[in-house]
VOGU-3710 file (C-alpha; in Angstrom, 3 decimals, decimal comma):
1> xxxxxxxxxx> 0,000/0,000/0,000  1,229/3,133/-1,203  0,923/6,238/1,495  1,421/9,933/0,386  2,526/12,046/3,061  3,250/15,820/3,630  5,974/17,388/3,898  5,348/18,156/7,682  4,003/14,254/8,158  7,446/13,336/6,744
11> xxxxxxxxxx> 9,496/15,306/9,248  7,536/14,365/12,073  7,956/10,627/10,929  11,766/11,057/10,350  12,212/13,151/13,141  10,096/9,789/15,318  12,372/7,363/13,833  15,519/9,526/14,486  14,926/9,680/18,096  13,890/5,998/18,274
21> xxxxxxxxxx> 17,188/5,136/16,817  19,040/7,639/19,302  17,190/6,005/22,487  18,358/2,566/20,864  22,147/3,143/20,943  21,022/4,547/24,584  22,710/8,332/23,787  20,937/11,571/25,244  20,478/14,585/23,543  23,811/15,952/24,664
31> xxxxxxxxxx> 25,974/12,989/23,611  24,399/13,091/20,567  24,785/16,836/19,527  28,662/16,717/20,648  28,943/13,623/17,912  27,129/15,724/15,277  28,593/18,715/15,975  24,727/20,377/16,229  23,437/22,717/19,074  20,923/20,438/21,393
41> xxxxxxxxxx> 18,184/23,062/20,275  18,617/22,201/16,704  17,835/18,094/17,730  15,078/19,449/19,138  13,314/20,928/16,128  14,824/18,099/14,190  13,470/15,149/16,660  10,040/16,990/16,681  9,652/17,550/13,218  9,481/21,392/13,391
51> xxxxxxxxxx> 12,124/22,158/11,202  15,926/21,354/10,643  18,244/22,400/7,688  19,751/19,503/5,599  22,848/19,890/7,397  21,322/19,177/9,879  19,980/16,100/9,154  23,377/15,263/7,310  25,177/15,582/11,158  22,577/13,355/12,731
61> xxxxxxxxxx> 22,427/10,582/10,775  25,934/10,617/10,313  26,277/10,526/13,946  23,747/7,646/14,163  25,648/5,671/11,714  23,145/5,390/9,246  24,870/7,398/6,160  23,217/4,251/4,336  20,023/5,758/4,565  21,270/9,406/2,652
71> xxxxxxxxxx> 23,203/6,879/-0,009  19,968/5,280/-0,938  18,088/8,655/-1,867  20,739/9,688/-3,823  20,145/8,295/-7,922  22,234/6,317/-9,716  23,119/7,626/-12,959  23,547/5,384/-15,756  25,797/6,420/-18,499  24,708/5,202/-21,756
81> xxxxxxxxxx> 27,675/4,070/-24,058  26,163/5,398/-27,144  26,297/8,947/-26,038  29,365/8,552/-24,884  30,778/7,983/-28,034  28,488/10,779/-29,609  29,307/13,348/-27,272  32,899/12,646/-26,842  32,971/15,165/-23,726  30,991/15,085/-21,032
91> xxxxxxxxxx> 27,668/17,643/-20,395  28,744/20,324/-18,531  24,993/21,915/-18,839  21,871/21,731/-20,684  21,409/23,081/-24,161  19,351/26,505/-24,730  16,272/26,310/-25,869  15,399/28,216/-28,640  11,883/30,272/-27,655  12,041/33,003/-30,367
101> xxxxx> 11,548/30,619/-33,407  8,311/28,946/-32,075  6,744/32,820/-31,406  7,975/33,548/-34,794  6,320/30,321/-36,498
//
């Protein structure tokens, strides 16, 4: 079963399963900011889901030895071999669109 959540349901949820983890490798708050290198205030709005910057987040789960779980987010991308041969050098940035021709057509 597939479950769409907010954006607010999803920080409350990670913020749940963050502190969950914490409490399972028996760390307080304190500990835990020291390892992350984080202000205990900043665990606090992280842990309750009111807000936290990436880097945040980044710190934490570092911290909590779960850098797996930012890996798996993170796309793979594939490189097709064709286009490779094509292009010879890699993109550096997408090509420019050309808007003036289809207002002049």
């Amino acid at each position: 079963m597939n479950q769409i959540f907010t954006p607010q349901e999803l920080e409350v949820l990670l913020g749940e399963h963050l502190k969950m983890l914490r409490l399972q490798k028996n760390l307080d708050r304190r500990t835990l900011c020291t390892q992350a290198g984080i202000s205990e205030s900043a665990l606090r709005h992280l842990e309750g889901g009111t807000g936290s910057t990436l880097k945040t987040l980044i710190r934490v789960v570092r911290a909590l030895d779960r850098e797996s779980w930012l890996t798996g987010i993170v796309p793979q991308v594939s490189i097709n071999p064709l286009h490779m041969a094509r292009d010879k050098q890699p993109r550096q940035r997408a090509s420019r669109r050309n808007y003036d021709k289809k207002e002049k057509d």
